[in-house]
C-alpha positions in Angstrom: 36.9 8.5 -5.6 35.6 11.8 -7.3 34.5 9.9 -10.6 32.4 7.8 -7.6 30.8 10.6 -6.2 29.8 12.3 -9.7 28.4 8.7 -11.0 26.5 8.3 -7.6 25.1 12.1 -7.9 24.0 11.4 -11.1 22.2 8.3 -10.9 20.7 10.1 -7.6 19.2 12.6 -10.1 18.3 10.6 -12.4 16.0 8.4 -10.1 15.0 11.7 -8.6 13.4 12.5 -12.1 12.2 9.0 -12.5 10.5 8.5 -9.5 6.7 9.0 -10.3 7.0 6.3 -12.8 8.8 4.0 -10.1 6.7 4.8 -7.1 3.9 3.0 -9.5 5.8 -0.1 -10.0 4.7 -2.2 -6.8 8.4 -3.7 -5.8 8.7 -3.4 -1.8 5.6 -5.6 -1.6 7.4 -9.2 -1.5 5.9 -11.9 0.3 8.8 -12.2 3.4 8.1 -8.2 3.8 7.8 -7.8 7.4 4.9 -5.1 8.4 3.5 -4.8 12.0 0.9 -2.5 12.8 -0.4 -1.6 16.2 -2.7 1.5 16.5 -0.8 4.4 15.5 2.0 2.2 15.1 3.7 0.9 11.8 6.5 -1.3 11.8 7.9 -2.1 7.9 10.8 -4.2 6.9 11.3 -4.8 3.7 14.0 -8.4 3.8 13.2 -10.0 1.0 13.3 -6.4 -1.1 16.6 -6.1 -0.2 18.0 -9.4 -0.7 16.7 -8.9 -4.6 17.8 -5.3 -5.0 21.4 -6.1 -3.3 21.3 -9.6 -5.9 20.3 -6.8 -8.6 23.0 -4.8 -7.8 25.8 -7.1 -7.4 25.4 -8.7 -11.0 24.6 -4.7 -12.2 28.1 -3.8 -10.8 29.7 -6.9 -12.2 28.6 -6.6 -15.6 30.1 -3.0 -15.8 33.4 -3.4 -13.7 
């Protein structure tokens, strides 16, 4: 559990420090990407972005288990 929480702190820093270069990279903007917009009103839910990054993930964790 504590070997958890340091791995999940550290890969929270790391994309911390990386995140200019990521925020450039135009992932979230997935055709299936529900956004609704109504005056001051914005509605965004990315599905199909988390379908990938949860796929992503999944084989990430299972290559390194």
């Amino acid at each position: 559990m504590q070997q958890t929480i340091i791995i999940l702190g550290i890969s929270l820093i790391i994309m911390g420090l990386i995140w200019p270069i990521i925020r450039k990279i135009p992932f979230g903007q997935f055709p299936g990407d529900f956004v609704f917009q109504s005056g001051n009103f914005s509605f965004f839910f990315p599905i199909v972005t988390c379908i990938l990054l949860s796929l992503a993930l999944s084989v990430l964790f299972n290559i390194f288990r």
